[in-house]
SELO-305872 format. One record per residue (C-alpha): residue in three letters; x, y, z. Coordinates in pm, 1 decimal, padded with zeros to 6 digits. Layout:
<pts>
<'ALA' <X Y Z>>
...
</pts>
This chain:
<pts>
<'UNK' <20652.4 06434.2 03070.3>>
<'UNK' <20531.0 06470.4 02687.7>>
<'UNK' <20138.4 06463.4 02611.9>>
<'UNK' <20193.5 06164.8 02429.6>>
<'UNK' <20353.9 05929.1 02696.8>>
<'UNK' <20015.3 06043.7 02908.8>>
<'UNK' <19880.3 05682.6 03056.9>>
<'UNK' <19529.3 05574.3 03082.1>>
<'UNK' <19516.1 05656.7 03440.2>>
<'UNK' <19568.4 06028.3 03373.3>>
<'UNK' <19327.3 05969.6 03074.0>>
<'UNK' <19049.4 05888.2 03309.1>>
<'UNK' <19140.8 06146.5 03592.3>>
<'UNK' <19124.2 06430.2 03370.5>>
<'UNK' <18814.1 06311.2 03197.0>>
<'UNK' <18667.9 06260.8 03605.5>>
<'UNK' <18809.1 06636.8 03624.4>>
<'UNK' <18641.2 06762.0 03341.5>>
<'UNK' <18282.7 06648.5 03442.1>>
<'UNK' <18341.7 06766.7 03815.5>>
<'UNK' <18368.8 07096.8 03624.5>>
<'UNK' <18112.3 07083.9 03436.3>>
<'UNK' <17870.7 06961.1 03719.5>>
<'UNK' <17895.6 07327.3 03865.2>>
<'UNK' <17865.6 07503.8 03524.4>>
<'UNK' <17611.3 07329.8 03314.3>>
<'UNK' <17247.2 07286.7 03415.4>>
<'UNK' <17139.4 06988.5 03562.1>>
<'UNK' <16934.0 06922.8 03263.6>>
<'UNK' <17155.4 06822.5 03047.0>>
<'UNK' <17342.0 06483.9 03199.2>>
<'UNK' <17740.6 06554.9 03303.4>>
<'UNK' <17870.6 06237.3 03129.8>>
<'UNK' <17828.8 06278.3 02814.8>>
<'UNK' <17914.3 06633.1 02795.4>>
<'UNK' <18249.1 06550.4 02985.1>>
<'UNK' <18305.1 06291.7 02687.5>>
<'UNK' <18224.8 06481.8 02429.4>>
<'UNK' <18465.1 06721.8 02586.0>>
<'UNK' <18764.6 06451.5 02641.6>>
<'UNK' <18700.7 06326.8 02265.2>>
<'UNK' <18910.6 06617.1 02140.9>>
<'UNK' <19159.3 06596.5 02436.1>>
<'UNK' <19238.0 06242.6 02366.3>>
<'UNK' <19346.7 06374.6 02005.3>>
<'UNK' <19616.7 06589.4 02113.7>>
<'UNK' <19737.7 06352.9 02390.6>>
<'UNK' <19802.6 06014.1 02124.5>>
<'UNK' <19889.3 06257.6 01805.1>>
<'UNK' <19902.6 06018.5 01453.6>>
<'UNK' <19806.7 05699.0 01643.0>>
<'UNK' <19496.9 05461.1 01481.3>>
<'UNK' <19425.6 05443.1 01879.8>>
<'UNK' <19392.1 05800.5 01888.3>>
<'UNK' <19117.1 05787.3 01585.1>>
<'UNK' <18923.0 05508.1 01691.0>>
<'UNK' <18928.2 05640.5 02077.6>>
<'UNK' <18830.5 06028.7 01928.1>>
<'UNK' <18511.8 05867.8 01768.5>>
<'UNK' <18407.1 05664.0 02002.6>>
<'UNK' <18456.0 05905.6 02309.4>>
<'UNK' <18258.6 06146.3 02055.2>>
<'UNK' <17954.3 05913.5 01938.6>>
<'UNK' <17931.3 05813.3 02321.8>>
<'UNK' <17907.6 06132.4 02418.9>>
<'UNK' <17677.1 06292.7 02159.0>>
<'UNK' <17433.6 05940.2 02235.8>>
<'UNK' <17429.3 06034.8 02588.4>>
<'UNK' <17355.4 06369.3 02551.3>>
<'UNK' <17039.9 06350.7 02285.1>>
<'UNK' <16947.3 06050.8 02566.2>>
<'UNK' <16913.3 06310.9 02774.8>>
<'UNK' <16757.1 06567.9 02580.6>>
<'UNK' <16499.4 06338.0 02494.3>>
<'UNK' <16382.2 06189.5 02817.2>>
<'UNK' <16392.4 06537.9 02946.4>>
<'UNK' <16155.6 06656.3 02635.5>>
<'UNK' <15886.0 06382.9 02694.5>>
<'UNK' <15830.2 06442.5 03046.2>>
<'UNK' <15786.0 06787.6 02962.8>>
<'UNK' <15545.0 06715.4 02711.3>>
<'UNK' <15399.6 06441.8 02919.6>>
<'UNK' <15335.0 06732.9 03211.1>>
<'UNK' <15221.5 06960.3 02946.1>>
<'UNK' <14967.1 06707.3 02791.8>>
<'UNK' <14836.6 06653.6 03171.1>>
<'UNK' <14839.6 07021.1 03223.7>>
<'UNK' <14620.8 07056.7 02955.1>>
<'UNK' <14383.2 06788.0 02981.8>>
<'UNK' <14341.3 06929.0 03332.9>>
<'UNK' <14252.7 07242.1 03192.0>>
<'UNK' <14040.8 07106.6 03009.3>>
<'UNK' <13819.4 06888.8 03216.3>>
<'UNK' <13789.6 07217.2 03451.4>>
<'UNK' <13674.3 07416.2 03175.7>>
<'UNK' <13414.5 07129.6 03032.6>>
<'UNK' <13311.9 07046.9 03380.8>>
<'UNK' <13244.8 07400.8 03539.3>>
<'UNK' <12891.1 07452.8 03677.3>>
<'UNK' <12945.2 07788.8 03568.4>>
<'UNK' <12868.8 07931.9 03196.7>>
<'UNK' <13250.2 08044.0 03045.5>>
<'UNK' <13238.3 08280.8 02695.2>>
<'UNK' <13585.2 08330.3 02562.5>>
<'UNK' <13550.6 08599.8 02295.0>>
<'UNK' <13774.9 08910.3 02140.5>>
<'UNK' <13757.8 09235.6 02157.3>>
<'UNK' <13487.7 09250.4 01863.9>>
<'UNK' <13258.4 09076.5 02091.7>>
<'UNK' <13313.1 08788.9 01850.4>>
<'UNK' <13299.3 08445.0 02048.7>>
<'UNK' <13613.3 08162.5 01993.8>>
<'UNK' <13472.6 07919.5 02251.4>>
<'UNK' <13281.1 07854.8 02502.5>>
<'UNK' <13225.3 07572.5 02781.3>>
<'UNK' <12932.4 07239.9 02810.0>>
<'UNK' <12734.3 07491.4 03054.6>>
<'UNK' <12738.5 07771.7 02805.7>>
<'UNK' <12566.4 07500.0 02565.0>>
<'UNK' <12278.5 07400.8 02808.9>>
<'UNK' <12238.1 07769.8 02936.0>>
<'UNK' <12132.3 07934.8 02608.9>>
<'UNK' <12080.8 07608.0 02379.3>>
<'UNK' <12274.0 07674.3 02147.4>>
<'UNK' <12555.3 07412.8 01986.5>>
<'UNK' <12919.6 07461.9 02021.8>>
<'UNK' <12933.4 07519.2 01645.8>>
<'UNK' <12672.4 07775.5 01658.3>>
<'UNK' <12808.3 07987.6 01929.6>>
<'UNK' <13208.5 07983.4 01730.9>>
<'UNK' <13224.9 08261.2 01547.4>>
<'UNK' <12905.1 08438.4 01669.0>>
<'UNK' <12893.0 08793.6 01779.9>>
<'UNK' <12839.2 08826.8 02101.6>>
<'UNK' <12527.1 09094.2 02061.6>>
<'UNK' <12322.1 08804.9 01908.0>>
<'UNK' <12324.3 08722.1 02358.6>>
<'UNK' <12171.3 09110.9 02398.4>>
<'UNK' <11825.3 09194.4 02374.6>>
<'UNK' <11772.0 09515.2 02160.6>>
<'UNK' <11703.2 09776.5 02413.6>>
<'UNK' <12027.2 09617.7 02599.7>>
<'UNK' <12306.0 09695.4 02316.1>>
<'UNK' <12459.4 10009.0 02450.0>>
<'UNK' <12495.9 09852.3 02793.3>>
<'UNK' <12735.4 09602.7 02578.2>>
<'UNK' <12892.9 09866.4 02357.3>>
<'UNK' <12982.8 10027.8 02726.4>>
<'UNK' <13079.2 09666.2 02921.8>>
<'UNK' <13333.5 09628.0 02632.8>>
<'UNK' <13504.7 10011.7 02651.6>>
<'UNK' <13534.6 09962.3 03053.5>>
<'UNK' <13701.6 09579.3 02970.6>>
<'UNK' <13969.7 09746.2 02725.9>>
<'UNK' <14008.1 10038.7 02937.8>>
<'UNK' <14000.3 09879.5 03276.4>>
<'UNK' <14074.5 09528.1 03183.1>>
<'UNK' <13738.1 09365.5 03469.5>>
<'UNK' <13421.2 09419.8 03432.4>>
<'UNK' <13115.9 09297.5 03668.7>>
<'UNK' <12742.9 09340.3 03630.2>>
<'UNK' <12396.9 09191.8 03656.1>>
<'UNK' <12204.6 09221.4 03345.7>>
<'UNK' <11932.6 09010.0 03091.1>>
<'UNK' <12065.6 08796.6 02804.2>>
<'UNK' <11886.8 08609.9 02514.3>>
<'UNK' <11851.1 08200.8 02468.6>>
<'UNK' <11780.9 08029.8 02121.4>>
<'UNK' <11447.3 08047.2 02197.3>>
<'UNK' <11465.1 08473.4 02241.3>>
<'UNK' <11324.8 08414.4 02634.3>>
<'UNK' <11530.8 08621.8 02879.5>>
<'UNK' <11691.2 08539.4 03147.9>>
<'UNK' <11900.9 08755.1 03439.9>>
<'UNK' <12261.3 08665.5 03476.9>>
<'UNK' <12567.1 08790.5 03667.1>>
<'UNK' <12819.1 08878.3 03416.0>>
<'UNK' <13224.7 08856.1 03536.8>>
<'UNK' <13467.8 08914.2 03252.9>>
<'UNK' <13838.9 09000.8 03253.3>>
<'UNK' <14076.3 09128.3 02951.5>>
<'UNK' <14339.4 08876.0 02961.5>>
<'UNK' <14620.0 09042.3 02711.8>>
<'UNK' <14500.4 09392.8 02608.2>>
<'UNK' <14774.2 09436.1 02281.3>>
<'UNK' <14599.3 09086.2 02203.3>>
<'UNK' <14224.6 09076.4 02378.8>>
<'UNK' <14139.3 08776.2 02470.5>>
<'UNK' <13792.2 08818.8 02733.9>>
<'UNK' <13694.2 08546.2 02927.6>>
<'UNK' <13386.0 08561.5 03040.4>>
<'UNK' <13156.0 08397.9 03349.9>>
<'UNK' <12821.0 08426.9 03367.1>>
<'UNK' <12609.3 08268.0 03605.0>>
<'UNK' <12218.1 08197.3 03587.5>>
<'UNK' <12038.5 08422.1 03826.0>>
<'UNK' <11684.3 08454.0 03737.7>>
<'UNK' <11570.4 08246.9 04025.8>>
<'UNK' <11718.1 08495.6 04278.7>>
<'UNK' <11553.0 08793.2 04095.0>>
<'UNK' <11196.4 08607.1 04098.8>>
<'UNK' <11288.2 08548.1 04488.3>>
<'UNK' <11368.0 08923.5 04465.5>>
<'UNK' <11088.2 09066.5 04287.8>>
<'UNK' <10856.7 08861.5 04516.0>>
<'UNK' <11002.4 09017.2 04834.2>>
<'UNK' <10969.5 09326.0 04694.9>>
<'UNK' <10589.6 09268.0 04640.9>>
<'UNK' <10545.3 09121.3 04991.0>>
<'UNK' <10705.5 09399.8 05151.4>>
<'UNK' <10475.3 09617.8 04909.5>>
<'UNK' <10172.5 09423.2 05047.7>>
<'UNK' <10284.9 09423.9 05400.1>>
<'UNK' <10338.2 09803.0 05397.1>>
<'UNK' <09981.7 09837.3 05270.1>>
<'UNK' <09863.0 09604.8 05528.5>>
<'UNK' <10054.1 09802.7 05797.0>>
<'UNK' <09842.4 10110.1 05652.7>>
<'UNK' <09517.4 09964.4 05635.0>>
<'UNK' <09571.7 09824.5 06016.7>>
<'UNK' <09654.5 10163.6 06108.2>>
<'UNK' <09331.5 10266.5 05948.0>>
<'UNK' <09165.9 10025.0 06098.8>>
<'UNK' <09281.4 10124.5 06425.9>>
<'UNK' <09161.4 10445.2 06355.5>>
<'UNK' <08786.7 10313.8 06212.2>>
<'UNK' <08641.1 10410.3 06573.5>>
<'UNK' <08779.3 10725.1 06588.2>>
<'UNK' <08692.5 10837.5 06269.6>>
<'UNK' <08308.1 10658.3 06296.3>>
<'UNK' <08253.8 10939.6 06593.1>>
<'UNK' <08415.6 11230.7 06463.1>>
<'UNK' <08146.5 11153.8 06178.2>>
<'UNK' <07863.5 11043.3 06372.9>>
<'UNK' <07903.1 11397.3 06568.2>>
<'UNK' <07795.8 11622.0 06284.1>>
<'UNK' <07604.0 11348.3 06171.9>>
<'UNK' <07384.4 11353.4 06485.7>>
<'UNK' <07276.8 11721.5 06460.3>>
<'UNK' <07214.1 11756.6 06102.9>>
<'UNK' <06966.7 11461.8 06165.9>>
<'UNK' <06898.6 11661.4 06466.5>>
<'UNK' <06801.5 11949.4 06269.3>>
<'UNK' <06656.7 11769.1 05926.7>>
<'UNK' <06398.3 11599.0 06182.6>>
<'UNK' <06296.6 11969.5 06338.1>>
<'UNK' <06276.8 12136.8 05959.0>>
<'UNK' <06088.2 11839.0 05854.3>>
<'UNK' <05831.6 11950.3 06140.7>>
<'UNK' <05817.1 12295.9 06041.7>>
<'UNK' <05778.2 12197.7 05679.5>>
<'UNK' <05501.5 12036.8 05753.4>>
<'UNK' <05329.4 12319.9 05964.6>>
<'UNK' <05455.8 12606.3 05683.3>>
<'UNK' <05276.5 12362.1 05413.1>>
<'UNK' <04922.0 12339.1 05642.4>>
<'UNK' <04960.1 12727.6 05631.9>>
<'UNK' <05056.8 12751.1 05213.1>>
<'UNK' <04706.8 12562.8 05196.8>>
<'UNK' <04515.1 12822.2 05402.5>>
<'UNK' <04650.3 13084.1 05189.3>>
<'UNK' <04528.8 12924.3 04910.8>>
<'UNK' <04179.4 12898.9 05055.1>>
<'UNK' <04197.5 13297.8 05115.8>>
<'UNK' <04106.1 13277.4 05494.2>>
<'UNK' <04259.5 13567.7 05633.7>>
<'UNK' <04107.7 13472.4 05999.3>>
<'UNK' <04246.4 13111.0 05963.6>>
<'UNK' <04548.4 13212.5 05845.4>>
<'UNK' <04636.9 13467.8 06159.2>>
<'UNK' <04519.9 13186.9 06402.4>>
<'UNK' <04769.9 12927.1 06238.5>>
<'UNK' <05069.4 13190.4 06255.3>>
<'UNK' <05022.3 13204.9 06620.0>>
<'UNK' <04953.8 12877.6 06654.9>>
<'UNK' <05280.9 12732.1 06474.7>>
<'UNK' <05478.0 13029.4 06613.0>>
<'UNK' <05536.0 13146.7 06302.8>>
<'UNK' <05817.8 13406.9 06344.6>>
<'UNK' <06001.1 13150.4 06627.3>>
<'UNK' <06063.6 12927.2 06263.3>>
<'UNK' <06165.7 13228.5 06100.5>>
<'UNK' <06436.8 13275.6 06330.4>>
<'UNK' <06511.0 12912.3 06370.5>>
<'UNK' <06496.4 12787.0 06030.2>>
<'UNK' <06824.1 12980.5 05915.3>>
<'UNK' <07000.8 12855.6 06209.4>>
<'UNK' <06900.5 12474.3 06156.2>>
<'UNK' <07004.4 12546.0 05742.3>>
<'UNK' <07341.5 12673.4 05865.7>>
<'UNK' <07427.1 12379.4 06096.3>>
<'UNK' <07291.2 12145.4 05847.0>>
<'UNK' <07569.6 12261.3 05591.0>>
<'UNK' <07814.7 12299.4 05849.9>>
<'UNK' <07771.7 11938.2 05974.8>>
<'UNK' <07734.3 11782.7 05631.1>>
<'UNK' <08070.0 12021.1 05493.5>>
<'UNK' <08261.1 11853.4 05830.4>>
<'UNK' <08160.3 11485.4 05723.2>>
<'UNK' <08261.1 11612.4 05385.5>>
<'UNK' <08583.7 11719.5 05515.7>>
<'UNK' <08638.0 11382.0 05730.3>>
<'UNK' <08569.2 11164.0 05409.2>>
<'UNK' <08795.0 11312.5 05199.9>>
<'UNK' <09090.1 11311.2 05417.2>>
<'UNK' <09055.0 10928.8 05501.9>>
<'UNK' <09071.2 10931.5 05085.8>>
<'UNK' <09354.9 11150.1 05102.7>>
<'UNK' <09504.2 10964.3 05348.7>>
<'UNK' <09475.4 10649.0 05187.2>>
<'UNK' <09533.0 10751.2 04817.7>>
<'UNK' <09296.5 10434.0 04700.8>>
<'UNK' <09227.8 10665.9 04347.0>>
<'UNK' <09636.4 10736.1 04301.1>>
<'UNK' <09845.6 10443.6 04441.4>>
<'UNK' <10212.5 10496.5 04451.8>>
<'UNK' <10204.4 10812.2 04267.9>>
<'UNK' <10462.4 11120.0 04315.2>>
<'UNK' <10331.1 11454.9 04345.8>>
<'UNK' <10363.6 11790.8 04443.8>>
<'UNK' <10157.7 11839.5 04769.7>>
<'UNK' <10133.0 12098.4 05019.8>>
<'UNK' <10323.4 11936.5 05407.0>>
<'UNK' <10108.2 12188.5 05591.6>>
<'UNK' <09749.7 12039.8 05446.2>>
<'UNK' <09927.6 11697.5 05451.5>>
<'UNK' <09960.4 11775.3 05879.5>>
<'UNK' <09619.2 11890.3 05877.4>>
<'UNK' <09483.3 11627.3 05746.0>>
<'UNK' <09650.1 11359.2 05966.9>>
<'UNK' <09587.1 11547.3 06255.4>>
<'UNK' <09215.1 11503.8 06180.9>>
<'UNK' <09257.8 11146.3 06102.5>>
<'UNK' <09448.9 11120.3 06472.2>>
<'UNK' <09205.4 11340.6 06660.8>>
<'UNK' <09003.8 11066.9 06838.5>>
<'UNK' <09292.1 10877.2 06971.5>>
<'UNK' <09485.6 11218.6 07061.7>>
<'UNK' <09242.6 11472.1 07199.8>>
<'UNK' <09213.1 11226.4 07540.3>>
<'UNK' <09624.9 11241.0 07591.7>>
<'UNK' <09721.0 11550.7 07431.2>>
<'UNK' <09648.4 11920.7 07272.5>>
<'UNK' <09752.3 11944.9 07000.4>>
<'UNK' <09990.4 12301.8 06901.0>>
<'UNK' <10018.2 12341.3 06484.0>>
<'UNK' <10288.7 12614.8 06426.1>>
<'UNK' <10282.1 12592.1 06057.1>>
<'UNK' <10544.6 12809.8 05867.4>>
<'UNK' <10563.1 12905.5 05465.5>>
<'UNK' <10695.7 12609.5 05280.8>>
<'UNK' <10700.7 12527.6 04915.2>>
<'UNK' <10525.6 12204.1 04773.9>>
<'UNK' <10700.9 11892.9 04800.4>>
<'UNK' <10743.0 11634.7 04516.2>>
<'UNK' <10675.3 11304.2 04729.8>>
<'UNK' <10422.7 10977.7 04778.2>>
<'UNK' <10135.2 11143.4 04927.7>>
<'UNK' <10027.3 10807.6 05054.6>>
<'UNK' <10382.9 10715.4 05217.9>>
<'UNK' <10418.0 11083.4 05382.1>>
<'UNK' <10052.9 11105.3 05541.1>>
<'UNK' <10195.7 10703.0 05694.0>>
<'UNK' <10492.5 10875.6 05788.8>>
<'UNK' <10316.4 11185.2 05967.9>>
<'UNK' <10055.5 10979.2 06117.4>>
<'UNK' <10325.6 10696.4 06263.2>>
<'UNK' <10453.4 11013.8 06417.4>>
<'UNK' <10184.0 11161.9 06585.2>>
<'UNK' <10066.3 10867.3 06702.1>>
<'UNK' <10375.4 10757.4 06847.9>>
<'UNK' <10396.1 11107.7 07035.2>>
<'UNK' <10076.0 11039.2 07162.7>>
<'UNK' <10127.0 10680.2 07360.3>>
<'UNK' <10441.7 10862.7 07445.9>>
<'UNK' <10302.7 11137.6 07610.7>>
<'UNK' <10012.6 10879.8 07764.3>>
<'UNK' <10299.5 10667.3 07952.5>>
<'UNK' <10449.1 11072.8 08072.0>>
<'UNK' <10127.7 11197.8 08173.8>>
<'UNK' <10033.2 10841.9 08351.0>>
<'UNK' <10422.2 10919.0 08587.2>>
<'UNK' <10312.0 11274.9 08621.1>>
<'UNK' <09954.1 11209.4 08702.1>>
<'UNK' <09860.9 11499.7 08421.6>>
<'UNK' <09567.1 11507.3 08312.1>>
<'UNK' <09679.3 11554.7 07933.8>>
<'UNK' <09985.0 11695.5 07790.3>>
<'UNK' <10087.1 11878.1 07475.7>>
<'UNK' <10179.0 11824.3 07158.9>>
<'UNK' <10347.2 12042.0 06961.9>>
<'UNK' <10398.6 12041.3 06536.1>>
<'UNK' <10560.4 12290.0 06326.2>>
<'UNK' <10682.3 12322.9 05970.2>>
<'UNK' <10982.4 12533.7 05810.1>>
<'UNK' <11175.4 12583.7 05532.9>>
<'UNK' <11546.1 12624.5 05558.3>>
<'UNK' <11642.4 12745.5 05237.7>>
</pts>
């Protein structure tokens, strides 16, 4: 049958066909109708050739079509502006509102914006901080650190560290610093940095507490040893009193004998010799001078180990000391609360000095020894011993 003898029926099945087609061919985005008319508009021209139908039924098919179509187009183009608007606004409120401090800057440390927080953090206005460098946020001695923070963020594209910015007012404050390179042919850094100069004032004042309890734990320790110590110096003490009381005496006889000497009376001065026992303080009197300095050089020796011991002229300094004199001298501070559980056994081997804390290593030894010592107290108490022994020896293993 010829195209032009085509009825209206066929007309609208092959227009039906033509949309099924395009259905499974065109995305859903655009709507089937008018795509299928616009499509039919030129069909209709070759079915009813040279007809005023044909015209009128071409334009129409084709203005329906094209209406439908830009319909389309443009209800699908405002939601997706109407999503994109929401998107953004959402964005937005989550940048404003963010209890955290956000920097966006480039990769010339120059800052393009920046969030409310960022605002109250350092005080300065939005307009101020647009266009500023972000140095101006450094203090001097901190520039190289941002020199370096900006290499690793071009290099490794994340960056985290703890360090001390600048407000308005040039006060410091510590902050935890998280920025990532978003596009590195473009940088774009965003930045968060969060205020954390309360936690390194909680920080700094644990430090000092555990600073003060360590000295505390050292001055009970000393404490503990006060006793011992007070004999080990009332010993010597006790004889060179001892021994000051008998020179005074034979001062005092010597002097009664000076004076007869003066008076030239050889008889009186025989009869005192003998009478004082003259050559019995002869022999004496070097004896009593030698234990004298012996007992005064041993509460020398005690005194200036509890100073060694407790560094009170060089707190918390390093230095090069000697382990073997640093045993020595704890073992003397320990002696009284030892020498009733334990002998001590020093095998002390050639060692070169050690750069330490004098202070902290004399703790350390003492902690030791005296640990060693309850120790061996609880082993000798099972064993019924009488006292055990304690050995300590130093090497060097090169």
């Amino acid at each position: 049958m010829p195209l032009r003898y085509l009825t209206p029926s066929g007309l609208l099945g092959s227009t039906a066909l033509a949309q099924l087609l395009i259905k499974q061919s065109v995305p859903k985005t655009l709507p089937s109708s008018s795509i299928a008319c616009v499509f039919c508009a030129p069909l209709v021209y070759f079915i009813l050739p040279g007809s005023l139908f044909q015209v009128f039924l071409f334009l129409l098919l084709s203005s329906l079509g094209l209406s439908i179509l830009w319909f389309g187009l443009y209800t699908k183009l405002q939601k997706l502006s109407l999503h994109a608007t929401k998107e953004s606004l959402r964005f937005k409120r989550l940048f404003e509102q963010s209890n955290d401090t956000i920097l966006i800057f480039n990769a010339q440390g120059e800052i393009q914006t920046v969030n409310h927080r960022a605002c109250e953090l350092f005080h300065y206005t939005r307009k101020e901080f647009i266009g500023m460098k972000l140095n101006q946020l450094y203090p001097a001695e901190n520039q190289g650190e941002l020199e370096a923070t900006l290499n690793v963020l071009l290099d490794k594209g994340y960056c985290r560290l703890e360090t001390r910015l600048l407000k308005k007012d040039a006060s410091t404050l510590f902050v935890d610093f998280s920025a990532r390179c978003i596009d590195k042919k473009d940088p774009q850094i965003h930045t968060i940095i969060r205020d954390i100069s309360e936690r390194k004032l909680a920080e700094e004042s644990v430090k000092k507490a555990q600073a003060q309890l360590l000295q505390a734990d050292k001055l009970a320790s000393i404490g503990q040893l006060a006793a011992g110590m007070a004999h080990e110096i009332n010993n010597p003490l006790a004889f060179v009193s001892g021994n000051t009381a008998t020179m005074s005496e034979y001062l005092k006889e010597m002097l009664e004998l000076l004076l007869l000497y003066e008076k030239g009376s050889s008889s009186d001065i025989v009869i005192k010799k003998n009478e004082i026992g003259m050559d019995v303080i002869q022999r004496e009197l070097k004896g009593l001078i030698d234990e004298t300095n012996e007992g005064l050089q041993r509460i020398q020796e005690i005194v200036k180990s509890l100073k060694n011991f407790s560094r009170v002229d060089r707190p918390g300094q390093w230095e090069e000391i000697n382990l073997n004199d640093a045993v020595n001298t704890t073992l003397l501070m320990a002696k009284n609360e030892i020498k009733h559980i334990a002998k001590a056994e020093l095998q002390l081997g050639e060692i070169p000095g050690l750069n330490c804390n004098p202070g902290e290593i004399s703790q350390v030894l003492l902690n030791l020894i005296v640990n060693a010592a309850h120790a061996l107290a609880e082993q000798n108490q099972e064993k019924q011993n009488k006292t055990g022994l304690l050995k300590i020896s130093t090497y060097y293993e090169a």
